[in-house]
C-alpha positions as CSV (number, residue, x, y, z in Angstrom):
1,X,73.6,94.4,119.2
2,X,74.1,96.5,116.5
3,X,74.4,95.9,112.9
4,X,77.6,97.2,111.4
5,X,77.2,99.5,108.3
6,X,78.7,98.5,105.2
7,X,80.9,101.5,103.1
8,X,78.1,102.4,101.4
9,X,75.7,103.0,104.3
10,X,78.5,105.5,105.9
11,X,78.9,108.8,104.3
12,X,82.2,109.6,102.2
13,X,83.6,112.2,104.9
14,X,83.3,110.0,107.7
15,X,85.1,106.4,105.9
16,X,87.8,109.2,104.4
17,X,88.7,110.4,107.9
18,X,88.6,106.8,109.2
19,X,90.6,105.8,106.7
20,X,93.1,108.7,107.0
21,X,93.3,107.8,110.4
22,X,93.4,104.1,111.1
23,X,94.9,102.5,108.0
24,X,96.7,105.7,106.2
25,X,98.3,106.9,109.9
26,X,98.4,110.7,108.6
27,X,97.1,114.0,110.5
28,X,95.1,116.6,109.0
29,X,97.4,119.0,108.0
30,X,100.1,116.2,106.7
31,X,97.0,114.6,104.5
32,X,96.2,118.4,103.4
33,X,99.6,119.0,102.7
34,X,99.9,115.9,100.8
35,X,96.6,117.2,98.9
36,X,98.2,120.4,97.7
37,X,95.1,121.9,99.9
38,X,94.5,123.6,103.2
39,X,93.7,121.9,105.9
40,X,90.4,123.8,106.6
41,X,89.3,122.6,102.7
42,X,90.2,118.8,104.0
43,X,87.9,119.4,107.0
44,X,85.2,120.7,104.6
45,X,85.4,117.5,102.5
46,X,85.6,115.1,105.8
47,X,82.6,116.7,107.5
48,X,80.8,116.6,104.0
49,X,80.3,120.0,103.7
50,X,82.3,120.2,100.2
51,X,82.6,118.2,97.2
52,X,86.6,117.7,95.4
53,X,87.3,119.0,91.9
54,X,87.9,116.0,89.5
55,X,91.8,116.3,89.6
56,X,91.6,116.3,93.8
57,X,89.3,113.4,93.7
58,X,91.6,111.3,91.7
59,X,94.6,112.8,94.4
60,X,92.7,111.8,97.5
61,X,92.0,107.8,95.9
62,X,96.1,107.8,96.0
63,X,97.1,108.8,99.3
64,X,93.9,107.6,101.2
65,X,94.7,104.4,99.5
66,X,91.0,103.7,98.3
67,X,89.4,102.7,94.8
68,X,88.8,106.3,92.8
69,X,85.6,104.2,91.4
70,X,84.6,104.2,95.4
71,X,85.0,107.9,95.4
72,X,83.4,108.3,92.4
73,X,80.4,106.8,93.4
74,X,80.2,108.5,96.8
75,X,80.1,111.7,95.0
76,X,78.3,110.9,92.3
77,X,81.3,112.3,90.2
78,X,81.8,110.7,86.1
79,X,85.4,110.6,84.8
80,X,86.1,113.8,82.9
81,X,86.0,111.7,79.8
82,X,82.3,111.2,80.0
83,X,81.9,115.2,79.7
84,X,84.4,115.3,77.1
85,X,82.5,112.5,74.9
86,X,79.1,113.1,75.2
87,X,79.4,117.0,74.1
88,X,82.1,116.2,71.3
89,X,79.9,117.0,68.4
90,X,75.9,117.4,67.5
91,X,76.1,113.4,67.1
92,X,77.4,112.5,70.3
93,X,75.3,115.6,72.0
94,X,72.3,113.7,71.0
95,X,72.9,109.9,71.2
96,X,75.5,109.1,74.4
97,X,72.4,110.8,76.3
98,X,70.1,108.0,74.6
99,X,72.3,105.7,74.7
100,X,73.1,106.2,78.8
101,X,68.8,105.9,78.9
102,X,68.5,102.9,77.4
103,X,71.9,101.3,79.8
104,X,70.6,102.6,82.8
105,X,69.9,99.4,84.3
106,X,72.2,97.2,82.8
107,X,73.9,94.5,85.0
108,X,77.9,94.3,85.1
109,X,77.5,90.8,82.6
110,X,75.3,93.2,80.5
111,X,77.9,96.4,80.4
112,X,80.4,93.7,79.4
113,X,78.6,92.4,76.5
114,X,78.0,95.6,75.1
115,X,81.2,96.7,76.1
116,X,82.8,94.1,73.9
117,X,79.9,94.7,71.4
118,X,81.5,98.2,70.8
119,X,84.7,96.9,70.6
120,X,83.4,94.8,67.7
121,X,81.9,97.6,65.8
122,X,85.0,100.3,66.6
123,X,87.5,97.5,64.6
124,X,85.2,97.7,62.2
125,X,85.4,100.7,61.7
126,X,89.2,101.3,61.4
């Protein structure tokens, strides 16, 4: 028998039209519609052959009813805000860049801890 793949083991174009059609109920040109895009764009992004802008990524988590972290993930995509932050100024050009080195591995416990660590030194700092 075989062994079911989890949502990571199935590309993002196939669990997206899956999940269009088996839990979201909507056809292709109503989902489109729903988009603000055509339907042949839709079929690009289903079959895998295109990538959403930000702003359509965070659309298609809404109405395909799915986590936009999920979607982020799939496609590899960072919120906007990481852009925006790490090319502020000279400082943050230079350190978010270290600082996203030296985190690379860092376990969920471990992003928390330095997650509240930040929060410790930003009160400071007001």
């Amino acid at each position: 028998m075989a062994k079911k793949k989890t949502n990571a083991e199935i590309p993002i174009g196939e669990r997206l039209r899956t999940q269009r059609i088996e839990v979201v109920r909507k056809g292709l040109r109503e989902m489109a519609g729903m988009l603000g895009i055509s339907p042949p764009h839709l079929t690009d992004i289903e079959k895998g052959n295109r990538t959403p802008s930000d702003d359509l990524l965070v659309r298609m988590a809404k109405f395909y009813e799915l986590d936009e972290v999920e979607l982020r993930t799939a496609w590899a995509k960072a919120e906007m805000v990481v852009n925006e932050i790490a090319t502020k100024d000279s400082t943050t050009i230079r350190r978010v860049p270290q600082f996203l080195r030296k985190a690379r591995d860092l376990t969920d416990e471990q992003w928390q801890d330095a997650i509240r660590l930040l929060d410790e030194v930003t009160k400071k700092k007001k």
